[in-house]
N, C-alpha and C positions, 0 to 999 in steps of 0.2 A: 098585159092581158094574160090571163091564164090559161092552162093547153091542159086540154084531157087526159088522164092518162094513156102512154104509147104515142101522144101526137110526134114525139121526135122519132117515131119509129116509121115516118112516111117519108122520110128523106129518101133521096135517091138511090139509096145500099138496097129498099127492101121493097122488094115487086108489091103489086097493089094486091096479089093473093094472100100474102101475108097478112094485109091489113083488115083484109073481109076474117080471115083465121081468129086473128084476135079480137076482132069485136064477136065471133062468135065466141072466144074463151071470155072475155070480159062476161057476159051472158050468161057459159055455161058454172065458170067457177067460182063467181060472185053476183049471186042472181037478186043476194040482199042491197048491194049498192043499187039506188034506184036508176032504171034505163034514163031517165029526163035527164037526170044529173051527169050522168058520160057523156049524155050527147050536148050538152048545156056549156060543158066544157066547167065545171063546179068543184074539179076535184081539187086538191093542190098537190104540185108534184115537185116542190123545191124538195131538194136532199134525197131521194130515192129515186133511184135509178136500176135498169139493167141493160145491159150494150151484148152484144152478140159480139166476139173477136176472132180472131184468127191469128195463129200462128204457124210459123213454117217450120218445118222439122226434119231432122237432118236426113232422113228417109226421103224427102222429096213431096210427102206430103205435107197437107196443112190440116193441122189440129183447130178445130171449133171449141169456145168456152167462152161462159159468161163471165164478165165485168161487175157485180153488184155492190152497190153503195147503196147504203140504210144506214141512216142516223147517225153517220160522220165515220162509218165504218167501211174498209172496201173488203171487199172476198171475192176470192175465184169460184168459180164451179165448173169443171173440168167434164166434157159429157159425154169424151169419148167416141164423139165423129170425128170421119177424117174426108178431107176432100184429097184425088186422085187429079195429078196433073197429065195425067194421060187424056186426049185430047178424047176419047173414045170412052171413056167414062162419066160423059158429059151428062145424059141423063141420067145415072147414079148421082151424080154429086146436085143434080137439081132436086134429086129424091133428100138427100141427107143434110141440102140448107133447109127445104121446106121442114122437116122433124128438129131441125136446130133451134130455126125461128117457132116450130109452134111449143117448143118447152121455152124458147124466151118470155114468151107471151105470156106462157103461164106464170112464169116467176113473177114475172111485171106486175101482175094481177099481184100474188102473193105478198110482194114488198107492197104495193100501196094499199093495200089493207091489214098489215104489221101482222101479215103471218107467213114469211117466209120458211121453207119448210113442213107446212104442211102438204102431205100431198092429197093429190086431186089426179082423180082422170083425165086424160088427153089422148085421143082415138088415133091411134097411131096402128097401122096395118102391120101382123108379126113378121109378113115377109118381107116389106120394107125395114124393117127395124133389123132384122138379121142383115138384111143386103148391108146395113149402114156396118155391121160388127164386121163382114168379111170384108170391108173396104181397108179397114185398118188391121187386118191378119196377115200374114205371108207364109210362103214355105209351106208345111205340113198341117198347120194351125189351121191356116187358110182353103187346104184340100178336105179337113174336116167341117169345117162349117159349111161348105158347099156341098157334099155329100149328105150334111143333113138338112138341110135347105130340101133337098131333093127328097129326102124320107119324107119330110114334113107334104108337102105337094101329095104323098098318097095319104095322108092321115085326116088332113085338115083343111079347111075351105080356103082359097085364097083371099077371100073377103075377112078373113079372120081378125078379130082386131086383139093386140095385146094388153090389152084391160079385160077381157073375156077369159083368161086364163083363170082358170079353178083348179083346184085338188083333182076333181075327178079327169077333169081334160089333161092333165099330166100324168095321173098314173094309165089314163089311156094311151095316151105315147107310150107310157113303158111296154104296157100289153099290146103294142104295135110292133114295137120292136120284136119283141120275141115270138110274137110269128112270123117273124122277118125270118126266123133259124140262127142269128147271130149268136156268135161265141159270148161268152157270158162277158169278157173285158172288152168284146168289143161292145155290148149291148152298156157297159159301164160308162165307157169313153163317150158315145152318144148320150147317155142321160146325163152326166156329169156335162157335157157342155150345154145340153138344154138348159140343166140348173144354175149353168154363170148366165145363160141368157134371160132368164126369168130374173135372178137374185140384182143381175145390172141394172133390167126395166123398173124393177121398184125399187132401188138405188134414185134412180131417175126422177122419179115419181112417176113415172109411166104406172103404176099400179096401186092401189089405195094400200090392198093387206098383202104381204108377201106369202102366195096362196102353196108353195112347198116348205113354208118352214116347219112343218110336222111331218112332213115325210124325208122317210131314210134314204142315201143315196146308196146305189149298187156294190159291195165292195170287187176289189181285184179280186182274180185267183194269179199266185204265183206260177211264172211260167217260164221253161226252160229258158236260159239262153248262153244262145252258141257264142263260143269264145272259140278265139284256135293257139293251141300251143306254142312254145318258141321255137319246136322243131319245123311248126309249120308254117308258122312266118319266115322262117329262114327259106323254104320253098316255095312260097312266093317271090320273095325277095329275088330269087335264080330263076322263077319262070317270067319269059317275055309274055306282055299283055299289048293287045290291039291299042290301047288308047294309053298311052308315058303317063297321061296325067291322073287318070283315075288308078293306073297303080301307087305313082308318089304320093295322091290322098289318099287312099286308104290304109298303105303304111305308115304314112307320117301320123294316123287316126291310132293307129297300134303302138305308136312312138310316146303319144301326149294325151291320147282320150279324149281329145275335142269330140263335140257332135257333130254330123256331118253338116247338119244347115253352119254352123260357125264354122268349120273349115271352107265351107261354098260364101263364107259372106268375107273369109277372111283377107285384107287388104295389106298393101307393106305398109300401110302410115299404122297397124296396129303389131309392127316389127321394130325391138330395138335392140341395139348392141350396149350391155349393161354389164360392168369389172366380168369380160372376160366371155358373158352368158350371152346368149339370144333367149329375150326375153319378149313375150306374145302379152300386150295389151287391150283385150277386147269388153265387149259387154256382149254375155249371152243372152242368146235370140229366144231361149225357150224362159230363163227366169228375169231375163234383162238386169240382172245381177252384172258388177263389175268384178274382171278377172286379171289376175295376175302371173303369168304363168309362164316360169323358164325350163327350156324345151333344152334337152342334150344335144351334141355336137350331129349325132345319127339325126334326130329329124332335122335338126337346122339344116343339113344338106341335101334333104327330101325335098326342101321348099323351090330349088335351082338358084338361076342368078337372082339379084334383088331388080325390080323395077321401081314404076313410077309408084309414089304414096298410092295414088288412088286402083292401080292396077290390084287386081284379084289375084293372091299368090298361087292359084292351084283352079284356073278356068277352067270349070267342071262344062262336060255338056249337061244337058236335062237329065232329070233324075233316070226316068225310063232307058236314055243311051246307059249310061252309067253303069244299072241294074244289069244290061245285057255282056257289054264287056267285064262286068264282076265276075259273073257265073262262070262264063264261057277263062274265066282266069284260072278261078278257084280248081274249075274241072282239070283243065292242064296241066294244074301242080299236082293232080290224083290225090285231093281233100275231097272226100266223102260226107260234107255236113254243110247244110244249108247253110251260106253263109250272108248277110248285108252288110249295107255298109257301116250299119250301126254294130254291126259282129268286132269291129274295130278298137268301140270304146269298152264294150264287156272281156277284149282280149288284154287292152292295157291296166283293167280294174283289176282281172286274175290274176294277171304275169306279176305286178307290182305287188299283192298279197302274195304271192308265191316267192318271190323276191325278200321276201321279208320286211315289208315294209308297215308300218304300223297303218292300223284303219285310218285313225284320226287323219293324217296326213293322204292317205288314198283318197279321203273325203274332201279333203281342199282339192288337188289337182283334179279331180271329178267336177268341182265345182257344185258336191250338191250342197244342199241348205241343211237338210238332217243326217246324221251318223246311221241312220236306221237305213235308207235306203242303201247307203253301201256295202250293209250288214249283209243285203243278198249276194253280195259276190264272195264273202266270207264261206256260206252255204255251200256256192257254187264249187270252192277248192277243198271244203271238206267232201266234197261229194269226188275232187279228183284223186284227194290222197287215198280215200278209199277205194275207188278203182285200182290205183297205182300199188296197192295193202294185195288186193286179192289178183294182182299180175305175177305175183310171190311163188315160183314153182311145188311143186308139191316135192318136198325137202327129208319129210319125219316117214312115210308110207315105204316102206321098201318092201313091204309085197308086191304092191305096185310097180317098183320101180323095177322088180325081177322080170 
């Protein structure tokens, strides 16, 4: 007997809301398949398929993606929710099977009428569709998408849906923003991640036409930043700090240029003894890039004794404690300059250019992806030599000097 398209989709996995969803995508996205003939059960569904999966991942979340098989071929599609095993997240992850299953549904429709890939609307709420993005963020990433989560609530209706999005509804955010008063790279940072959230949904097919690909995104301005000398790491190194561990990270930060979320995520199973070296095997948290990186004798003994694999080398408290016994250190050692803890890795970029050490290679141990980024800290020590040019006493003047 032959089954409708979706009839394997009534199985036990998928609540009965799901099935009301899909008979309205069936409906709305292929209005030419006649309704008799869905309900008639007329269609043939051998060799196309789409499965909703799940995978577990070493985060502790589980990744959602489809399964699709068309015409003897399978392919992933990978969608970019994640479900949170935290027991408290339980209506969040009901929020982000329900948007799982209704892009399944869509797809289903799309293979069994041999046009997978084109997209089509599917009304999907923009603050649910963020909530599903900060589900799978962490760290700082994740403090920015919920900051604008929050911007967006004074802009936009909560009823908002993300197929509604137009040219003009986004450079209205812009013009939101900036009467917000925000700094110009901050007003950047915000639109720049609105625009991965737009560019993902019609990725997705959440959106027919990708409505900012004609508009320009905000550039940076270049902006100081603080480094601290090796006269002044040495004064740290001599001043006692409230908290042993946020000193040894943020020297051992001044040691290798880690960022501080990868020093906070860093475990000893990504510590090994290699001819001689301690050598740090990680994947960074901001590019998810894999690294490879031997650390001198001075931070290897930042780190303390070794523990278990999975223990945290450098159990930071929260960022906020952190911040406060930073300052109240920095003050102690009588350094006069704002310092963070990302002051850390712009100290190890200087000192190693100061050091003499060629860009290209400051670029690998940085871990960035372009030559050009590092190029700023090139800037940053021509801007110390010439300090250090006009600290030159006045030499040639001897009226002066009378």
């Amino acid at each position: 007997m032959q089954q409708a398209p979706g009839a394997d989709l009534q199985e036990e996995h998928y609540p009965n809301f799901t099935i009301l969803l899909y008979k309205f995508l069936l409906l709305f996205c292929c209005d030419f398949l006649p309704l008799q003939t869905i309900i008639n059960n007329k269609v043939k569904m051998s060799k196309q398929s789409v499965v909703l999966r799940q995978r577990r991942m070493p985060s502790g979340n589980t990744s959602l993606y489809l399964d699709i098989y068309q015409h003897g071929v399978r392919s992933y599609e990978y969608l970019h929710l994640y479900l949170s095993p935290d027991k408290k997240d339980k209506e969040k992850n009901r929020q982000t099977m329900m948007l799982a299953e209704a892009i399944c549904a869509k797809r289903l429709v799309e293979v069994r009428n041999g046009e997978f890939g084109f997209k089509s609307h599917v009304a999907v709420s923009l603050s649910q569709y963020i909530e599903t993005i900060i589900q799978a963020k962490n760290g700082s990433t994740r403090r920015r998408y919920v900051a604008l989560s929050g911007i967006l609530q004074g802009y936009t209706k909560s009823s908002m849906m993300v197929g509604d999005i137009t040219p003009a509804w986004f450079l209205g955010f812009v013009a939101h923003l900036e009467k917000q008063g925000f700094a110009k790279n901050t007003l950047a940072v915000y639109t720049a991640t609105m625009r991965y959230i737009i560019n993902q949904a019609y990725r997705e097919g959440l959106l027919q036409t990708n409505p900012i690909s004609n508009i320009k995104g905000i550039g940076y301005e270049e902006t100081n930043r603080t480094y601290l000398t090796v006269d002044e790491v040495r004064r740290l190194a001599e001043t006692p700090c409230e908290n042993e561990v946020t000193k040894r990270a943020f020297l051992f930060g001044c040691m290798t240029g880690l960022r501080n979320c990868d020093i906070r995520s860093l475990t000893w199973a990504d510590v090994h003894e290699q001819d001689g070296y301690t050598r740090i095997i990680y994947k960074q948290a901001k590019t998810k890039g894999q690294e490879y990186l031997d650390i001198s004798a001075q931070a290897s003994s930042l780190m303390g004794e070794r523990g278990k694999d999975a223990d945290a080398v450098f159990p930071l408290m929260c960022w906020h404690s952190v911040r406060i016994h930073l300052f109240a250190w920095v003050a102690r050692a009588g350094i006069n300059k704002h310092v963070t803890f990302h002051s850390s890795r712009h100290t190890f970029a200087v000192m190693m250019l100061g050091l003499g050490t060629d860009i290209y290679t400051v670029s690998k141990l940085l871990g960035h992806r372009e030559l050009s980024t590092t190029q700023v800290y090139a800037k940053v020590l021509d801007q110390a030599k010439r300090q250090a040019v006009d600290n030159i006493p006045n030499l040639l003047d001897t009226e002066k000097r009378k």
